[in-house]
C-alpha positions, 0 to 999 in steps of 0.5 A, a space after each residue: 599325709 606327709 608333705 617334704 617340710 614334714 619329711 625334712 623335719 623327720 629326716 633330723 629326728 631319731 627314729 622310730 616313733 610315732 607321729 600324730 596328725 593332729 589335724 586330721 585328728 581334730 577333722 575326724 572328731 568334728 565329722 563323728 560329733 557332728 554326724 552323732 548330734 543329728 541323731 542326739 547320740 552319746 559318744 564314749 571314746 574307747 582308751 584303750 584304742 590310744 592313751 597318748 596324752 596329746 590325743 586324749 586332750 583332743 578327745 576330751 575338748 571334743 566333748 566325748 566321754 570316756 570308756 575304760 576297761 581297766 582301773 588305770 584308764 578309768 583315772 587316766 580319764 579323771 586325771 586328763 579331764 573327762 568328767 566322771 559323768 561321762 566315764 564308763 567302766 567295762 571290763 570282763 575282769 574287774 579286780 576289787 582295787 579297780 571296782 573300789 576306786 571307780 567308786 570312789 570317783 563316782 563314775 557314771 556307769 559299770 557295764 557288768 559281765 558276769 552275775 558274780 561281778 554283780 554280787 561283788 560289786 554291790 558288796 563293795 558298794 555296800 560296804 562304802 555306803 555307795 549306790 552303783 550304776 550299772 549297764 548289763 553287757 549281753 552277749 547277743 550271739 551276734 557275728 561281727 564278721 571281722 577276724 576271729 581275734 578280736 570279735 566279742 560277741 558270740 557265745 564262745 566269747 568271754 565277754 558279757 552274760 549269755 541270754 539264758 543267764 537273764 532270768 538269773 540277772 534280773 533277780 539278781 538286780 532285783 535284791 541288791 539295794 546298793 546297785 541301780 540298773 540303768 540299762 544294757 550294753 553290747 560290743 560284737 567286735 573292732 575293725 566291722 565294715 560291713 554295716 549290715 552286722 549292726 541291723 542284727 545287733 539292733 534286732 537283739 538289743 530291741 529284743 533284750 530291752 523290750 525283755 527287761 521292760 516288760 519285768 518292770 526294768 526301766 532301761 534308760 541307756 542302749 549303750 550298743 559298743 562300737 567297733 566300726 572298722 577303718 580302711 586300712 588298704 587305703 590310709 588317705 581315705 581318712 575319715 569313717 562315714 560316721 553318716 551311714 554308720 549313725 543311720 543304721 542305729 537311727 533306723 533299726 533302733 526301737 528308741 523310746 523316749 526315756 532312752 539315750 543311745 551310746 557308743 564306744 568308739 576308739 579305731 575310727 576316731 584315731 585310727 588314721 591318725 598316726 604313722 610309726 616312722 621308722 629308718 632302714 638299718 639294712 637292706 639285704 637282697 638274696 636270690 628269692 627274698 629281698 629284706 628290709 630291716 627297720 629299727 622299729 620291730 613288734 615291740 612297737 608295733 605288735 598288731 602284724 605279729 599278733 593278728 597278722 594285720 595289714 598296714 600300708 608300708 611307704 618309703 617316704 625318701 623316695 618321695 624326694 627323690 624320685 621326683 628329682 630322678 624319676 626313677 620308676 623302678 618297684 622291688 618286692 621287700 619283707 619288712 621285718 624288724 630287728 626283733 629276735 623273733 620271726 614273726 617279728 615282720 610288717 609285711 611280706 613282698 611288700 612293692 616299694 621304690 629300690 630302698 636304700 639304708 637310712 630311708 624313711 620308712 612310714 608304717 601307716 594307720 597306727 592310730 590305734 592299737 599301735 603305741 599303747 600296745 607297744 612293749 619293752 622286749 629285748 630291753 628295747 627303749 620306751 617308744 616316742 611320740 611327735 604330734 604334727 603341733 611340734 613341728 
């Protein structure tokens, strides 16, 4: 991913922040655009993966739409470009202030997760002498098989209305006049490898549209989520197979001609994308632990501490100066941060190069999940972002 002129160029910067391949940004999105046209899919981009300006600009002159769950994404879309046609508003807990201004700015569609949401938002649309658009988001009771932290799609999940709620949501739609149901939306989960979990998820939705059919809804989207994993063991093997993932929906989707299908897609487009670059501060080495201490921490980069996620760690002066010395010779490092906290650690026994203070260290795929997550504890400085354009 980095080449010597890109190292040389990080070597004179202040550490850490992020650096975004712009590239390699741009060739995934081409691959999932192309991939989802054979098909005439509709690719909403997820904010919430990453809202760095730069890379929302990208998206948007890829041609995708935008899919929010908060009031701020919502106009962080609108104010970057993406038209109010193509932008989704998802979300378990709407406030009244977030419900009004996605009204307001006539986005296309609400995906409603609960039936009070419902009553809520046809009095607020109401009340403004709107008509809503809404997907209901089901709970399909779908395993996603990814980590407990982040599936959605059970029925111990908080997310969406459960399937013995249905008769009691069709009435619902039934006697709001200010909201026009449009369709349904599933999300099981984020990080999914293992296509097969998508054939379930298109057992469940082609059962829930044939159900609202045959009660006289005419259900024009299938807005099924997203959730495709990228490979994070292997950050060069860069860009998901959109292909396979797009066929699995094609084939096991009953797709009726007045129906569009949807996606949500946020780590596989900008997953791969990114590196946080940070600098070791010291490197401490005792009888049974060596460490590594960088000046990036959780604050930066929380996924480790919050879901115990791996992220390849590289030490990239060594690149240089191992072809200089040849020196072969691996030690097994904890890569921790500087943050007053014990989890505050990247990764154990982690094998590198003998690392020295100063070196570059690159925390790899943090595309997603990583800078829009990023914190102010400890008073730590508001994280920066470089994109491969600016070097």
């Amino acid at each position: 991913m980095f080449s010597d002129k890109d190292i040389a160029h990080f070597s004179n910067l202040e550490t850490p922040f992020y650096y975004y391949d712009m590239g390699l940004l741009e060739r995934t999105l081409q691959a999932c655009a192309r991939a989802a046209s054979q098909h005439s899919f509709h690719v909403h981009y997820a904010l919430k993966a990453n809202f760095n300006a730069k890379v929302l600009e990208k998206i948007r002159l890829a041609g995708f739409g935008a899919d929010c769950v908060s009031g701020g994404e919502v106009q962080r879309a609108i104010d970057t470009g993406f038209e109010r046609q193509k932008v989704v508003f998802a979300g378990v807990g709407k406030s009244d202030r977030e419900i009004i201004s996605a009204l307001e700015n006539d986005i296309f569609c609400f995906n409603v997760e609960s039936l009070q949401e419902l009553e809520v938002l046809n009095t607020l649309a109401e009340a403004r002498q709107k008509v809503a658009r809404v997907a209901i988001r089901i709970n399909p009771n779908v395993d996603a098989h990814t980590h407990a932290n982040i599936t959605t799609g059970l029925d111990e999940n908080k997310f969406g209305i459960n399937s013995w709620d249905m008769p009691a949501c069709a009435e619902m739609l039934q006697i709001c006049p200010n909201l026009e149901f449009i369709g349904i939306h599933f999300h099981i989960g984020s990080q999914i490898t293992h296509l097969d979990v998508y054939k379930n998820l298109c057992t469940r939705v082609n059962e829930f549209a044939a159900w609202f059919e045959d009660r006289g809804f005419r259900v024009k989207i299938l807005n099924v989520g997203g959730g495709l994993g990228i490979d994070y063991q292997h950050p060069d093997e860069q860009i998901p197979d959109f292909d396979s993932y797009f066929k699995v929906f094609a084939d096991f989707l009953d797709i009726k001609g007045h129906q569009e299908v949807h996606f949500e897609l946020g780590r596989a487009l900008v997953g791969q994308c990114a590196a946080l670059i940070s600098r070791i501060l010291y490197v401490k080495k005792g009888k049974k632990k060596n460490f590594i201490v960088l000046d990036a921490g959780m604050t930066e980069l929380m996924r480790p501490a919050l879901y115990q996620a791996y992220h390849q760690i590289e030490n990239i002066t060594t690149q240089g100066r191992q072809r200089q010395e040849k020196a072969d010779e691996t030690l097994h490092y904890d890569v921790v941060g500087p943050i007053c906290e014990s989890t505050d650690c990247f990764g154990k026994e982690v094998e590198l190069p003998e690392s020295f203070r100063n070196d570059l260290i690159a925390i790899r795929s943090t595309g997603a999940y990583g800078e829009v997550m990023a914190s102010h504890y400890n008073l730590r400085e508001a994280i920066r972002s470089i994109s491969s354009e600016e070097l």
